[in-house]
Each structure stands twice: as structure tokens, then as C-alpha cells.
N, C-alpha and C positions, 0 to 999 in steps of 0.2 A: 712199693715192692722193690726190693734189690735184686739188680743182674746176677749176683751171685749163682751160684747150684747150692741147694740145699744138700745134695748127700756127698760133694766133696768135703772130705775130714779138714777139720779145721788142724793147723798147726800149734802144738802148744809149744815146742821152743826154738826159739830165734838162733839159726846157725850164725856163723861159727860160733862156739861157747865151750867154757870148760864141763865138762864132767866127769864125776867119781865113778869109776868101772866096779863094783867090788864083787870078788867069787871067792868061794868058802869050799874048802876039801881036806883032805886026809894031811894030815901036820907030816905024816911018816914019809911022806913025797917027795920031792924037791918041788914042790905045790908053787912057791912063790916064782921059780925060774919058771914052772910053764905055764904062769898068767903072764908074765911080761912076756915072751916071746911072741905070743897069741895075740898081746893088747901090739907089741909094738909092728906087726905083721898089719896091721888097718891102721894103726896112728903110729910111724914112724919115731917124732919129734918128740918125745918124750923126755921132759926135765931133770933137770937133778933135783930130787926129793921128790917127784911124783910117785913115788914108790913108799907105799907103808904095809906092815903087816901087822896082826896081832893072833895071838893063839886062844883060844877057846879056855875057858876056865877051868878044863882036866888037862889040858895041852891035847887032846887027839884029833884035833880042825884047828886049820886054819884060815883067817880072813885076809884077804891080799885085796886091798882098793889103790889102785890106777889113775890118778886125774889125766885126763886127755884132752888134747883142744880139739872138740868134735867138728869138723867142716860140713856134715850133712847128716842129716835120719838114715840114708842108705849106707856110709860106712859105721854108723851106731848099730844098726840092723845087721850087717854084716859080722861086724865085731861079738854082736851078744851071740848071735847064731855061731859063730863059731867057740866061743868058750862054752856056749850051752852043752855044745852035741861032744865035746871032751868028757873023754872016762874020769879024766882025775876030778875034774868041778864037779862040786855036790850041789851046788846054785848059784848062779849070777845076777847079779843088780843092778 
């Protein structure tokens, strides 16, 4: 038998690490300016080129994914919660 606890959640990723942020919303927006603001308010440090967009195949959404170097679960959880609960974001990932 292992000292472990069994209903402590296991971790499935190992900080620090990159990840893709991506939120999808109204193309008519300035959508792309207020995912970066929002991403770079939890992960400051943002590269040159972690920024990409794409439009929707009528152009009326668009996809804005973010790479970030995430330092822990609780600014990842912070981050999504905050683009979640935005008018403009239609969903986050």
C-alpha cells in the first residue's frame, strides 16, 4: 500500500511549460487586442510571434491562440477564468 491519498488529483502537467491559450469571438471586434491584453495581464512575458490569429471560414469569428510559458495550474486557472467570464470570448481553450 502507498502513503499516498488517494482522492488528492493527480497532476497531469509538469510546470513550468509552454501552452496554446486559444479564444474564438466576434471577427467585428478588436477580438485579437483584447485576448492579448487579458493573456498578457497572468503571463506578462510574451514573445515575439506567440501571437497568431485566424478567421472563420465566412470571416465572422475569430481564433486568437497565445503560447505562454505557464509557471503553475493557479495562473492557467486564473487566466482561463478570466477570458471565460469576457463578453467578447465566445470560448476559450
Amino acid at each position: 500500500m502507498s502513503d499516498l491519498k488517494s482522492d488528492a488529483p493527480a497532476e497531469i502537467m509538469q510546470f513550468p511549460c509552454e501552452i496554446a491559450v486559444k479564444a474564438m469571438g466576434k471577427a467585428d471586434t478588436d477580438f485579437e487586442t483584447i485576448v492579448v491584453e487579458i493573456v498578457r495581464r497572468h503571463a506578462p512575458d510574451l514573445g515575439e510571434g506567440s501571437v497568431s490569429s485566424k478567421p472563420s471560414s465566412k470571416g465572422n469569428y475569430l481564433s486568437v491562440t497565445v503560447r505562454v510559458n505557464a509557471v503553475s495550474r493557479a495562473q492557467m486557472d486564473a487566466l482561463y477564468q478570466e477570458l471565460s467570464a469576457h463578453k467578447a470570448v465566445a470560448m476559450a481553450l
